[in-house]
Each structure stands twice: as structure tokens, then as C-alpha cells.
PLY file of the C-alpha trace (Angstrom):
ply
format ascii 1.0
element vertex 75
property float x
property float y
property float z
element edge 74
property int vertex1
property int vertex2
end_header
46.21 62.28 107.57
46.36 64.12 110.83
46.12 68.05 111.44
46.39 69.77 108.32
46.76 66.88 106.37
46.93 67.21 102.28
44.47 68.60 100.62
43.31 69.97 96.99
45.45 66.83 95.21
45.88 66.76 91.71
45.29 63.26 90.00
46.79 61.84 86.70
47.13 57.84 85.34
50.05 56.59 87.41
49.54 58.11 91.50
46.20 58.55 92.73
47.15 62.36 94.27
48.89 64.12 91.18
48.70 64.86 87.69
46.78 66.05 84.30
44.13 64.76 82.05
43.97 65.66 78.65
46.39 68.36 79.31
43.92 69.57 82.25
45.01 69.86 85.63
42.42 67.58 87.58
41.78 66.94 91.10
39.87 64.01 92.91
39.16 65.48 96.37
39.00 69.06 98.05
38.47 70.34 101.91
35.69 71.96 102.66
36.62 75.45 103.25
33.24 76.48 105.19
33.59 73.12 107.30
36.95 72.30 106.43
35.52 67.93 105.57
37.75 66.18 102.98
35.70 64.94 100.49
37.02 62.54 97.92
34.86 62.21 94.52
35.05 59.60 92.31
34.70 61.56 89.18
38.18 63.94 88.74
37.20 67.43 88.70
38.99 70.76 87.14
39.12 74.18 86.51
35.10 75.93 85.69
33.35 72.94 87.39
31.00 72.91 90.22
31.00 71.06 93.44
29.32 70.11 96.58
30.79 69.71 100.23
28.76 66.04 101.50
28.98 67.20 105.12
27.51 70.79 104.82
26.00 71.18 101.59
28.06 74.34 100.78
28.80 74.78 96.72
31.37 75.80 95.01
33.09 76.63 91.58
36.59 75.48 90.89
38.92 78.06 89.67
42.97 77.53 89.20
45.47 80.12 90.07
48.05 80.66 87.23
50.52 78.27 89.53
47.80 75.45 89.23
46.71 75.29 92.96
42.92 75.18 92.95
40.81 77.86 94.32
37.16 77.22 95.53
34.58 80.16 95.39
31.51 79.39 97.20
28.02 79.81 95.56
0 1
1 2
2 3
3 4
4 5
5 6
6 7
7 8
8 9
9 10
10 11
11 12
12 13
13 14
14 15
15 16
16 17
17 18
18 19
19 20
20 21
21 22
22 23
23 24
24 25
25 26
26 27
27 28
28 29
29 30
30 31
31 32
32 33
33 34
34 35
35 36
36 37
37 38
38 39
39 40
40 41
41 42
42 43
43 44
44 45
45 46
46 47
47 48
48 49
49 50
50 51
51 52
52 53
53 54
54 55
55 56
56 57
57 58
58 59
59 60
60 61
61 62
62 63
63 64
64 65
65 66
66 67
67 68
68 69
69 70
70 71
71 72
72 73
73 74
């Protein structure tokens, strides 16, 4: 991935970057939007949950628009 590259990719059974669990949109990696660092997790995260930027430490809680894309509001 080069420049802006993808980012903020849903995750589901069959492809790796799209999808729902348990009728929950989830996600497996976000960019940093203090120090813009993709981070992959290895646990799929959603809507309410917390998370952690590895590079800069910056947290964040996950929120979803009503069109599904995630939102991160730092902590």
C-alpha cells in the first residue's frame, strides 16, 4: 500500500478486509489518526471498543457512523 493506501477495513469469514460478525460490523486494523501508522490487530474490533496506536501510544474509542465507516475519538 503506497500513499493513502486503505485503511479502517472491515473483516468477515471469507476476505481478510471486509465483512460482519455476529451481525456486527468488525474491523482488523485502523491508521493512526495522530501519527497516521497502520496498525493491524489480531483480535477484530467494533463499534464501543477501545484501542491503542503501537507507534505513539495515542487511545481511542471506536464509534460507527450510521453508513458503517468507523470513526476514532481519541482519549
Amino acid at each position: 500500500m503506497s500513499g493513502g493506501g486503505k485503511s479502517n477495513m472491515p473483516v468477515d469469514d471469507d476476505d481478510d478486509n471486509k465483512g460482519q460478525v455476529s451481525g456486527r460490523k468488525v474491523f482488523r486494523e485502523f491508521d493512526c489518526p495522530v501519527c497516521t501508522a497502520n496498525n493491524p490487530v489480531e483480535s477484530a474490533f467494533t463499534d464501543g471498543d477501545e484501542l491503542l496506536c503501537n507507534y505513539c501510544g495515542s487511545q481511542f474509542l471506536v464509534k460507527l457512523a450510521d453508513d458503517g465507516r468507523m470513526k476514532l475519538k481519541e482519549m
